[in-house]
C-alpha positions, -999 to +999 in steps of 0.1 A: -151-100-383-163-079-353-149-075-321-154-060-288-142-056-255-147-085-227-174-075-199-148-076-172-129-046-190-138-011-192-123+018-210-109+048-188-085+080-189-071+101-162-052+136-172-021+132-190-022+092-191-056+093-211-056+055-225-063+027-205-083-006-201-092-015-166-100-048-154-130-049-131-122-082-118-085-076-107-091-035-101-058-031-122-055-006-151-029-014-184-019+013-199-018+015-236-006+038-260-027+059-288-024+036-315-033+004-297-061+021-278-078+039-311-082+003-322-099-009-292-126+018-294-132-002-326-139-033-305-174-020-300-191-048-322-201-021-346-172-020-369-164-050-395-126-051-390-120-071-422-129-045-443-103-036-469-099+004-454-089-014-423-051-005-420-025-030-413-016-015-383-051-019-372-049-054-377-019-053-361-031-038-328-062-065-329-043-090-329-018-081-296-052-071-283-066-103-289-038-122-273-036-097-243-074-111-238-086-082-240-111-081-264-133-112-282-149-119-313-189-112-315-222-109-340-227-078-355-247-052-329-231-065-298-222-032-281-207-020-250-224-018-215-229+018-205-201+012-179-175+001-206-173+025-229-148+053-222-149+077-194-123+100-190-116+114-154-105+156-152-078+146-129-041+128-121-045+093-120-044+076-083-052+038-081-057+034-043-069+052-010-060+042+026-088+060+046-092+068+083-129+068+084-127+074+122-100+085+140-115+063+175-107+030+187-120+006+209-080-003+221-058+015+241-025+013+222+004+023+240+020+035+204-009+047+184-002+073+160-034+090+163-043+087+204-072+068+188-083+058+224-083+091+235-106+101+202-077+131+195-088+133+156-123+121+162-146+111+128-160+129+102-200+135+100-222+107+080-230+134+051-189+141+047-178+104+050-207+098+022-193+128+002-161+110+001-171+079-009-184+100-045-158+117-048-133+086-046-158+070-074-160+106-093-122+101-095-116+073-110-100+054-081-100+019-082-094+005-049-098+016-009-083+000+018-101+011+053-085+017+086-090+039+119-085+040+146-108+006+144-133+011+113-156-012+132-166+014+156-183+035+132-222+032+134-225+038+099-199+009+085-222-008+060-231+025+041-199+035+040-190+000+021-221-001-001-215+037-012-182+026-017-192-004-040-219+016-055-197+040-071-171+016-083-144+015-058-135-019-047-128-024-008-092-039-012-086-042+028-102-037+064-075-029+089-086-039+123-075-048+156-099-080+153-120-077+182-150-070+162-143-094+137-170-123+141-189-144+122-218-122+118-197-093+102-180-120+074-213-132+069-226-097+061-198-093+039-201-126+023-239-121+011-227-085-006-202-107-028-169-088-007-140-108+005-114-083+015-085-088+034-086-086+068-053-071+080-052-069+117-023-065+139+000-090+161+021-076+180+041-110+195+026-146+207+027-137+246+029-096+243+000-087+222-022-072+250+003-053+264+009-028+236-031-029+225-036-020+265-063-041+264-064-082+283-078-109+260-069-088+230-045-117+211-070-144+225-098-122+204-070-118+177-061-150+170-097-155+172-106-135+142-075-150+122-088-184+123-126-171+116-109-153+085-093-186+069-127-208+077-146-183+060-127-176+031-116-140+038-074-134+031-056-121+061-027-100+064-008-087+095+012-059+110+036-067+143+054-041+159+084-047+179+101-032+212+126-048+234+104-072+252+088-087+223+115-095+195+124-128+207+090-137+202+095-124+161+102-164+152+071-177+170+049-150+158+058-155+118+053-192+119+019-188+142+006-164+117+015-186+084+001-211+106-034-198+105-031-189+066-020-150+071-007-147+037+013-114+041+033-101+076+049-065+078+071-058+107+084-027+122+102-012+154+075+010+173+082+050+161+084+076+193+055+090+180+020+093+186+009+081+223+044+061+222+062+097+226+032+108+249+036+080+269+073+081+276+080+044+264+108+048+239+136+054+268+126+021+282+112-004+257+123+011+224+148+000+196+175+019+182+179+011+144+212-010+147+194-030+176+168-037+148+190-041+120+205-068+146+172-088+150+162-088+114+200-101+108+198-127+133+161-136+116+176-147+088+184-180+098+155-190+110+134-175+081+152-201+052+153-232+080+109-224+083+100-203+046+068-198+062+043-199+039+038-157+034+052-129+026+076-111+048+085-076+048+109-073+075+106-030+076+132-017+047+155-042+057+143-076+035+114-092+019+109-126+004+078-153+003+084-185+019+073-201-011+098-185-038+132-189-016+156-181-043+145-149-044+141-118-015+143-083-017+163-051-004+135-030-002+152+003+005+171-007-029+155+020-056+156+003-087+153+026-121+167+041-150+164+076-142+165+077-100+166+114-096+134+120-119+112+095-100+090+110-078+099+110-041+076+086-028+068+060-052+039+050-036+024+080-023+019+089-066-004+059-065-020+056-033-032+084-011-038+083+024-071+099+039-072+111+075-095+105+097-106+147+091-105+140+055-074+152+049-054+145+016-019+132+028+007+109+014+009+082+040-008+076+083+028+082+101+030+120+084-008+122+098+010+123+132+027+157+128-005+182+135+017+215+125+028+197+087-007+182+084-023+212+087-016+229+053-032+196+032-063+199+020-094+187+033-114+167+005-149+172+016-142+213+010-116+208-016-130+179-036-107+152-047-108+162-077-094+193-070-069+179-046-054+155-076-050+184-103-038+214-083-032+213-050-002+213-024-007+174-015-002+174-059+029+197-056+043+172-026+040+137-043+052+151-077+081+162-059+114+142-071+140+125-058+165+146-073+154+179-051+155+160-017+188+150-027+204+183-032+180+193+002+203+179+020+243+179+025+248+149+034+232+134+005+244+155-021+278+133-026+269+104-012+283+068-031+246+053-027+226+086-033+211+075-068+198+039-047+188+052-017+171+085-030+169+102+003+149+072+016+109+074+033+096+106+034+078+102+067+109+087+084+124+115+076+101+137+087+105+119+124+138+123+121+136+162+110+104+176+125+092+203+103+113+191+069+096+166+047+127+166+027+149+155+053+169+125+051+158+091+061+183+086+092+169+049+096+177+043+053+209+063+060+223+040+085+213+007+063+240+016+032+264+038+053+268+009+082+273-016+057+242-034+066+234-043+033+264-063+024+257-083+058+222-090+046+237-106+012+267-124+032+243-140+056+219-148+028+251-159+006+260-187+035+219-198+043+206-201+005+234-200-020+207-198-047+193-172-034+198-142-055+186-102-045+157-085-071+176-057-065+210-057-075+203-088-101+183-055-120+213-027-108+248-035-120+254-004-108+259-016-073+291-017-074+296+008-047+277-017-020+302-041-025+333-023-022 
């Protein structure tokens, strides 16, 4: 019987996680160990698997391959397309890039982290944003989102996202402030096979054009939402709050689930950026408890509405309307060796590009010129060089266990192998200079007992309700003591 591997799969490797199958459909890779993987480079519809020097543990593999979906049964001489058979990539694996591919904006956002109105990073040349776009493909990663300033602005939009599909990297998300967003640009889109999500931020029902500094800007918002959901597109969203706008936090989740957003993150606006330029945190910022306050208070109304979405309320709580019996701690780290993991989870599989081309771990560190400044560039460096030996390499294999002992405060702490020093960039707010700071926002959440007013209020709303987190940590203990 022969065998091969389904058109929608493709064999790939990255340095020191060499065996993978990666689905071109879904952009995910599953990783798979030697034995399983030598199998499936016999799922070339060359090789007659029923032939007695077959081993069992051949067969074996076949079959979990089989039922994985995987692979299929063909005739004799059905090969592999050139683009499924193995290719192995001479550098650490990374799945995603978020790329500035201009650092201007057609907004005037009193809080932006790059003084995109103001053109303070400005945008790389045509020939370096096109020798970015191979060297993400020449990598072997999977997905980009793209973001700004406003990516709309650039002249040379398209040909950033046919290089982009050309080389095999799937556009994931376009982060916008939606007043570009019409039907001629979804249509363009559309008729190149795309849909990616449009994330765009809303920043309150009532308040929006205040913060973007720009009038009609939630009329041209909302717009774009409801062209997004007739078209076909997915939307997400991003609200920032302040003091004037976080009574509107109710109205604003159940507008956007309204209009079919499918995913809302919220956060209180960081003094960074043209925020801190501007003077604005004195009088319209939130301290953390003031926060921690309105997310608390949210909780009520969240399991009386479950809008239809998923909410990530900043570190404090996550849950999707639709599952209510479950909802997440996010600055909970769950694993079974917490001071080994790397410091920033997410940073090891998703990269952030600035709008110079810099290699960086996430856009809020892009804020701090001084740190920034000794990351590479990836139109000098290359990308491959940047994920195989580089300082942006050295930073995200950094673990947990050295910010810990960084810093005193953390070094006997009761939630120290949970909270894991907490977001690297927060921390870097909070400590100018010292990426390995701690995270005085995360600090505040176990040490103020926030978290065990987060499961009492969700204990009394939704008794069925029960936290990812500690269901998965029995050593919680401490956190409810």
């Amino acid at each position: 019987m022969y065998y091969r591997l389904k058109d929608d799969y493709c064999l790939r490797g990255w340095e020191l996680l060499p065996y993978a199958v990666v689905d071109s459909k879904t952009h995910r890779v599953h990783w798979l160990d030697k034995t399983k993987f030598d199998a499936l480079t016999l799922c070339d519809g060359s090789v007659d698997l029923d032939l007695p020097l077959i081993s069992q543990e051949v067969h074996d593999s076949i079959k979990d391959l089989e039922e994985k979906g995987y692979i299929e049964t063909c005739t004799a001489g059905k090969g592999l397309s050139e683009r499924q058979r193995y290719h192995r990539y001479e550098n650490r694996f990374m799945e995603s890039a978020h790329w500035s591919v201009t650092g201007r904006c057609n907004c005037k956002c009193k809080h932006c982290y790059l003084s995109a109105a103001d053109g303070r990073y400005g945008e790389l040349s045509h020939d370096d944003v096109m020798k970015i776009t191979e060297e993400l493909g020449n990598a072997g990663v999977l997905s980009c989102s793209i973001t700004g300033g406003e990516p709309l602005v650039r002249s040379d939009f398209w040909e950033i996202v046919d290089a982009l599909s050309e080389r095999g990297v799937y556009i994931s998300q376009i982060y916008s402030n939606g007043l570009l967003v019409n039907e001629g640009l979804l249509e363009r889109f559309k008729q190149r096979g795309l849909y990616p999500e449009f994330n765009m931020s809303f920043d309150g029902v009532g308040y929006h054009d205040w913060l973007r500094g720009i009038n009609g800007a939630e009329k041209a918002v909302r717009h774009a939402f409801e062209l997004c959901r007739d078209n076909g597109f997915p939307t997400g969203a991003e609200m920032c709050l302040w003091k004037e706008n976080a009574h509107t936090l109710r109205d604003s989740i159940n507008y956007l689930a309204s209009v079919g957003c499918r995913r809302l993150k919220t956060n209180p606006v960081s003094d960074t950026g043209a925020w801190h330029e501007g003077g604005y945190a004195g009088k319209h910022g939130l301290s953390d408890d003031e926060t921690f306050e309105i997310y608390l208070n949210y909780l009520e109304d969240y399991y009386n509405d479950l809008p239809n979405m998923h909410l990530l309320l900043g570190g404090f709580f996550a849950a999707d309307g639709r599952e209510p019996d479950v909802y997440s701690i996010p600055v909970v780290h769950v694993s079974k060796n917490p001071e080994n993991t790397c410091m920033c989870a997410h940073a090891r599989t998703s990269m952030y590009i600035s709008a110079e081309g810099r290699a960086l771990t996430c856009m809020p560190i892009s804020n701090d010129d001084e740190f920034q400044a000794d990351y590479p560039l990836i139109q000098e460096l290359g990308l491959k060089n940047c994920l195989t030996e580089s300082k942006y390499m050295e930073l995200i294999n950094t673990r947990s266990g050295t910010v810990l002992e960084h810093n005193e405060k953390c070094r006997n702490c009761e939630y120290r192998k949970f909270c894991l020093g907490g977001c690297r960039a927060i921390g870097l707010l909070c400590h100018p200079g010292d990426i390995l700071a701690p995270d005085e926002f995360t600090c505040r959440l176990f040490r103020n007992g926030w978290l065990q007013k987060i499961e009492a209020k969700i204990a009394e709303l939704r008794p069925t309700a029960e936290c990812w987190e500690l269901k998965h940590l029995s050593e919680l203990q401490p956190l409810e003591s």
